[in-house]
PAFI-249135 format. One line per 2 residues: number of its first residue (from 1); their letters; for each residue x, y, z of C-alpha. Coordinates in steps of 0.5 Angstrom, whole numbers, plus 500, padded with zeros to 3 digits. Last residue first. Layout:
N
NUM	A	X:Y:Z; ...
This chain:
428
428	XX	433:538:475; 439:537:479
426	XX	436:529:482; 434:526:475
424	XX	441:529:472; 444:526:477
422	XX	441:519:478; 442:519:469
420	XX	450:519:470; 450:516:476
418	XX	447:510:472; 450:511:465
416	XX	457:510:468; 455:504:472
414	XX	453:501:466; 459:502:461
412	XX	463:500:467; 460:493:466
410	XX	461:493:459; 468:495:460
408	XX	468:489:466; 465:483:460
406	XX	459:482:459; 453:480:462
404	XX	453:480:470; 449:473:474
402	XX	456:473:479; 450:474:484
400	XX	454:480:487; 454:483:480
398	XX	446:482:478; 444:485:484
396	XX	448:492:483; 445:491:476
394	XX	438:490:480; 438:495:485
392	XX	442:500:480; 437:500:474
390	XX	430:499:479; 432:506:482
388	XX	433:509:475; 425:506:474
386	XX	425:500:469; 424:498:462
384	XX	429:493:462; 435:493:456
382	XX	440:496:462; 445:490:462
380	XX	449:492:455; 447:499:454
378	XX	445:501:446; 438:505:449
376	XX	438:505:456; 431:505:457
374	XX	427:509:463; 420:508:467
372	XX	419:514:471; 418:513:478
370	XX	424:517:480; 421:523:476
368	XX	415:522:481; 420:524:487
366	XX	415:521:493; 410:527:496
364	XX	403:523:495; 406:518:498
362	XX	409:521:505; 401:524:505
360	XX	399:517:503; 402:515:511
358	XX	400:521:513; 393:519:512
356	XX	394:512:514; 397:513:520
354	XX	404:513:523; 408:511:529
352	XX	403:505:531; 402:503:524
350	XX	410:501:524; 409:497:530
348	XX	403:494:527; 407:491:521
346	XX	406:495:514; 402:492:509
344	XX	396:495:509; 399:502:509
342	XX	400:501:501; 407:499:498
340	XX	408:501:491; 413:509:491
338	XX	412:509:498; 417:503:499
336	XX	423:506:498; 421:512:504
334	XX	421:505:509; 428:502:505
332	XX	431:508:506; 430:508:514
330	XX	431:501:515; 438:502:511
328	XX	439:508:515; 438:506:522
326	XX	437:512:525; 434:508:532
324	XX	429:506:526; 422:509:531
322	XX	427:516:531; 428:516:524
320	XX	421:515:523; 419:521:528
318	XX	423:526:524; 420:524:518
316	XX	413:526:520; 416:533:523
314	XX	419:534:517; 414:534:512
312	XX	414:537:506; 423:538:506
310	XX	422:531:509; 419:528:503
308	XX	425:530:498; 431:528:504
306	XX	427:522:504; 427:520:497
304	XX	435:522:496; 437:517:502
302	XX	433:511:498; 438:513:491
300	XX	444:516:495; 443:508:498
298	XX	442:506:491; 449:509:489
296	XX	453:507:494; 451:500:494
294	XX	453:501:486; 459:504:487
292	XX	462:498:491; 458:493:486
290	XX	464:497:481; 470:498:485
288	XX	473:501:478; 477:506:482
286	XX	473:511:478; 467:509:481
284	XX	470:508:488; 470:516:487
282	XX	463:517:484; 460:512:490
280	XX	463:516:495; 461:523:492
278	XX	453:519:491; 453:517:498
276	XX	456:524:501; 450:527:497
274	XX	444:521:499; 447:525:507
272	XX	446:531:505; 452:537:507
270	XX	450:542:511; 456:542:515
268	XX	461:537:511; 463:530:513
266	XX	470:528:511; 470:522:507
264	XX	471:524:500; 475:531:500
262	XX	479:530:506; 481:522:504
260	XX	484:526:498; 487:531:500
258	XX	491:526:505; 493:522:500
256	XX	495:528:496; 499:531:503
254	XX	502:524:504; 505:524:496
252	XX	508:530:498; 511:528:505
250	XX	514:522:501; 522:525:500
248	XX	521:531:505; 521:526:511
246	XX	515:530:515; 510:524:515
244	XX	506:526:521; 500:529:517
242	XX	499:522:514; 498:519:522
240	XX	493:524:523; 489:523:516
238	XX	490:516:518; 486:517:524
236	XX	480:522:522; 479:517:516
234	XX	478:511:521; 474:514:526
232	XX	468:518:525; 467:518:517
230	XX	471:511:516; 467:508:523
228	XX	460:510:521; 461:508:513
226	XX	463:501:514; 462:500:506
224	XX	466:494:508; 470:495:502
222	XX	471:503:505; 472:500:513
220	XX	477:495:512; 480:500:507
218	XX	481:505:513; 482:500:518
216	XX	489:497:514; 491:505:513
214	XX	491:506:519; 494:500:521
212	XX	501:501:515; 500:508:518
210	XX	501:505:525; 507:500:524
208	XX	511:505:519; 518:504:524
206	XX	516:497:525; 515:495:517
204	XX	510:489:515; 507:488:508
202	XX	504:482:508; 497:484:507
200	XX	497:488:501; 495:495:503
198	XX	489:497:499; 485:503:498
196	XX	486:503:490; 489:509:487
194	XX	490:513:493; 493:506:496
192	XX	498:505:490; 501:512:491
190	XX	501:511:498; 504:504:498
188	XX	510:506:494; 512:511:498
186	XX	512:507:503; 516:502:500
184	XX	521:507:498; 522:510:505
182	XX	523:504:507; 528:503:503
180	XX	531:509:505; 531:507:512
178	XX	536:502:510; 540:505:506
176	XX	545:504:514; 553:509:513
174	XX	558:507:513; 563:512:513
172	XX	569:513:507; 576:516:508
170	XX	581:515:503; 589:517:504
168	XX	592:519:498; 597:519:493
166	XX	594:512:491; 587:513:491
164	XX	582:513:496; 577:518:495
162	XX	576:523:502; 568:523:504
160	XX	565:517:499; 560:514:504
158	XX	561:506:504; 555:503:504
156	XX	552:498:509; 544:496:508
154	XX	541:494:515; 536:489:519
152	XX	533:485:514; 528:481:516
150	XX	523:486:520; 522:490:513
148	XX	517:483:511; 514:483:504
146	XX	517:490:501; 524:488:504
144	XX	524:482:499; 523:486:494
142	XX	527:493:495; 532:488:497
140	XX	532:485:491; 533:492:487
138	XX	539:493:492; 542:487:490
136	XX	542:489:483; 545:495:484
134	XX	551:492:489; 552:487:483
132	XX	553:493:477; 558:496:481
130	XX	562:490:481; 564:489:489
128	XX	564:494:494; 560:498:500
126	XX	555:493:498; 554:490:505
124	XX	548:487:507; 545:486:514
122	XX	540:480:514; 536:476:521
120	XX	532:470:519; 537:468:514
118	XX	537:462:508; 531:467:504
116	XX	536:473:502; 541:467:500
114	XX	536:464:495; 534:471:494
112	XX	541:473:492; 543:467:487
110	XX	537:468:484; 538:474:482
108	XX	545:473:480; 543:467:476
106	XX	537:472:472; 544:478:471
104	XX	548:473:468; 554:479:467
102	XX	557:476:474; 558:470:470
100	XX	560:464:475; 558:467:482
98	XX	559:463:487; 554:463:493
96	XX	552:456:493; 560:454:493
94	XX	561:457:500; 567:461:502
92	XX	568:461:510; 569:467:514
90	XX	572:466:521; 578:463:521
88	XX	581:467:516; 580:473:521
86	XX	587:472:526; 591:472:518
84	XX	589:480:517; 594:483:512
82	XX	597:477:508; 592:472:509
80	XX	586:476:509; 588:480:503
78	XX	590:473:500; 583:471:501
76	XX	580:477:498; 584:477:492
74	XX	582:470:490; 574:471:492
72	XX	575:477:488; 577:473:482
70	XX	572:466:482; 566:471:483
68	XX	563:472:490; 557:473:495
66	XX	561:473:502; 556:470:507
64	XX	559:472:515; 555:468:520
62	XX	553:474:525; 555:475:533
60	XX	562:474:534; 563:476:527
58	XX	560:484:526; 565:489:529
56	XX	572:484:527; 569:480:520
54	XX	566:487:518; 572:491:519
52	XX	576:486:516; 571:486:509
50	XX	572:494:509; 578:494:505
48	XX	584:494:506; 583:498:512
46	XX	584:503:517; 580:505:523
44	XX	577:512:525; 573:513:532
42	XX	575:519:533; 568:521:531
40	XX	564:518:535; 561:512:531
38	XX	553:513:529; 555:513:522
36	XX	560:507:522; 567:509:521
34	XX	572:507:516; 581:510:514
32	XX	583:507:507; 589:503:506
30	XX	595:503:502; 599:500:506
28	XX	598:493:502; 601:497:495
26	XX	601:493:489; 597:488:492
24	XX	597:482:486; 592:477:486
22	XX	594:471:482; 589:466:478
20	XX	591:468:472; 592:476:473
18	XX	588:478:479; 588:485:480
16	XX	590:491:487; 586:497:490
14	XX	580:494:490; 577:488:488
12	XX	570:486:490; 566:482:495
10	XX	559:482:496; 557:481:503
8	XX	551:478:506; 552:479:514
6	XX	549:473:518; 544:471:523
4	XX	540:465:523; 535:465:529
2	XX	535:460:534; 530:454:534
């Protein structure tokens, strides 16, 4: 099926008025010389107004759409017929598009999606019309373009660079607001991204493609809790595409982007592995991904205790982490299980890479303040007698359930109180 293509344009009165359903052109000569930004600079024609010049550059190839109201459909039609009657032909007013009250700013909307929504392929002309009318275009546009930047092709203005007034010749370049409506989606995906780490799905932009996809790879990454991937590949690549943001009007908010993903996803030399989980579990915390939180923070929790029996017995661990191929969760699960699991219950394969001795040594070496009983007095969801780890598993348990009790401020309450009682036990 062939693609509809048209040029939207809103019609004005310039350079004349309608009285009781009359258009009057007190000087049709007058016209203003126009050239396109990307014209040569001698290529200067002179109009009325721009209406002709659309209908001659864009014609052949696009429907022409006027939006008008009952006068400056009137002032428009004479214009043409009188100074440009080869063009009459090839534009036609059509009822839908009619304004009745230009100051009905609701009906003005609708009007201009439902005209938005009838094309595959739209240039839009606000070089004239009633001030107001191009304005609420413009703010339409924003939000049809921010769904799908690939439908609209151009937004045409007229840059003022001579006024035209009646004892001189205007002159005015059309220029293309198109790349700076990308700029204001852009601008507004980093800001909501820093604040939550998602895109919507539907966003589409050509020219921004590969950091709307770095930035999708790097928020799959982070609610998946991919963590390998987002410190290896996916931080590193939207940090790169960050950095290739020079426009002046969004490169402030991609250095904050970009200072952010440095600080809580760039693996620092020394730094712990239950440290790195404890910073990431804090920030999406204070996003308010609360069972993302949770994970984290009961990952740091597994990590904390094989950091601590590693400093006693390095040799012994090393050999663990190599049985588990590094694989941290089985890791963490392993040291975990010291606080209660005898050596009985290991598998064969587990027996074979450590015996009973140095087994209870691992034991004996286990953070004792984390098998302290805790009660968090006056803290929905943490009424238990447990140790700080039996809080955050089973808290983190009760959320992926749906089994949580209270509303989300008494959920944030008890994560809150959990990293704020983890860090205490583990700095002391």
């Amino acid at each position: 099926m062939k693609k509809r293509k048209a040029v939207i344009t809103i019609l004005g009165i310039q350079g004349g008025f309608v009285s009781n359903g009359e258009a009057k052109i007190p000087n049709p000569e007058h016209c203003a010389k126009y050239y396109f930004e990307d014209d040569k600079e001698d290529n200067k024609k002179e109009y009325f107004n721009t209406l002709p010049l659309l209908i001659e550059k864009y014609s052949n190839e696009y429907e022409i759409a006027p939006i008008y109201t009952t006068d400056s459909k009137i002032f428009n039609e004479k214009i043409l017929n009188e100074l440009y009657p080869t063009l009459v032909s090839k534009i036609s007013y059509e009822n839908k598009y009619k304004i009745e009250n230009e100051k009905n700013f609701e009906d003005v909307f609708k009007l201009f999606n439902s005209a938005l929504e009838e094309f595959d392929e739209i240039i839009i002309d606000v070089t004239h019309g009633f001030r107001h009318l191009p304005l609420l275009m413009l703010i339409d546009l924003m939000i049809v373009n921010f769904k799908d930047t690939s439908k609209i092709e151009k937004i045409l203005f007229a840059k003022e660079e001579i006024k035209h007034i009646p004892k001189q010749q205007g002159l005015y370049e059309i220029i293309d607001l198109k790349n700076y409506l990308e700029l204001a989606n852009i601008s507004f995906i980093l800001t909501t991204f820093n604040k939550n780490y998602t895109v919507a799905n539907h966003i589409k932009s050509e020219k921004y493609k590969s950091l709307i996809e770095a930035l999708n790879d790097f928020s799959n990454d982070i609610m998946a809790i991919n963590l390998n991937n987002l410190f290896k590949q996916s931080s590193k690549k939207l940090i790169k595409e960050l950095n290739r943001l020079n426009d002046i009007s969004i490169k402030s908010m991609a250095q904050e982007l970009k200072n952010d993903i440095e600080t809580n996803f760039t693996l620092i030399e020394g730094e712990k592995r239950y440290e790195i989980y404890l910073r990431l579990s804090e920030d999406l915390y204070s996003k308010n991904y609360m069972l993302l939180s949770l994970s984290l923070l009961y990952e740091s929790s597994r990590m904390y205790i094989k950091t601590t029996i590693k400093k006693e017995h390095k040799k012994i661990v090393e050999d663990i982490e190599e049985y588990f191929h590094e694989d941290w969760y089985k890791v963490g699960d392993f040291f975990k299980n010291l606080s209660w699991k005898p050596y009985e219950r290991l598998n064969d394969k587990e027996k074979n890479i450590i015996t009973r001795q140095a087994y209870d040594r691992l034991g004996k070496s286990y953070p004792k303040r984390l098998k302290e009983k805790i009660k968090f007095k006056g803290v929905p969801n943490l009424t238990r007698e447990s140790t700080i780890i039996e809080h955050i598993a089973n808290t983190r348990n009760n959320l992926s359930h749906a089994n949580s009790k209270g509303n989300f401020a008494d959920i944030k309450q008890s994560v809150h109180e959990l990293i704020k009682k983890y860090k205490e036990i583990i700095n002391k």
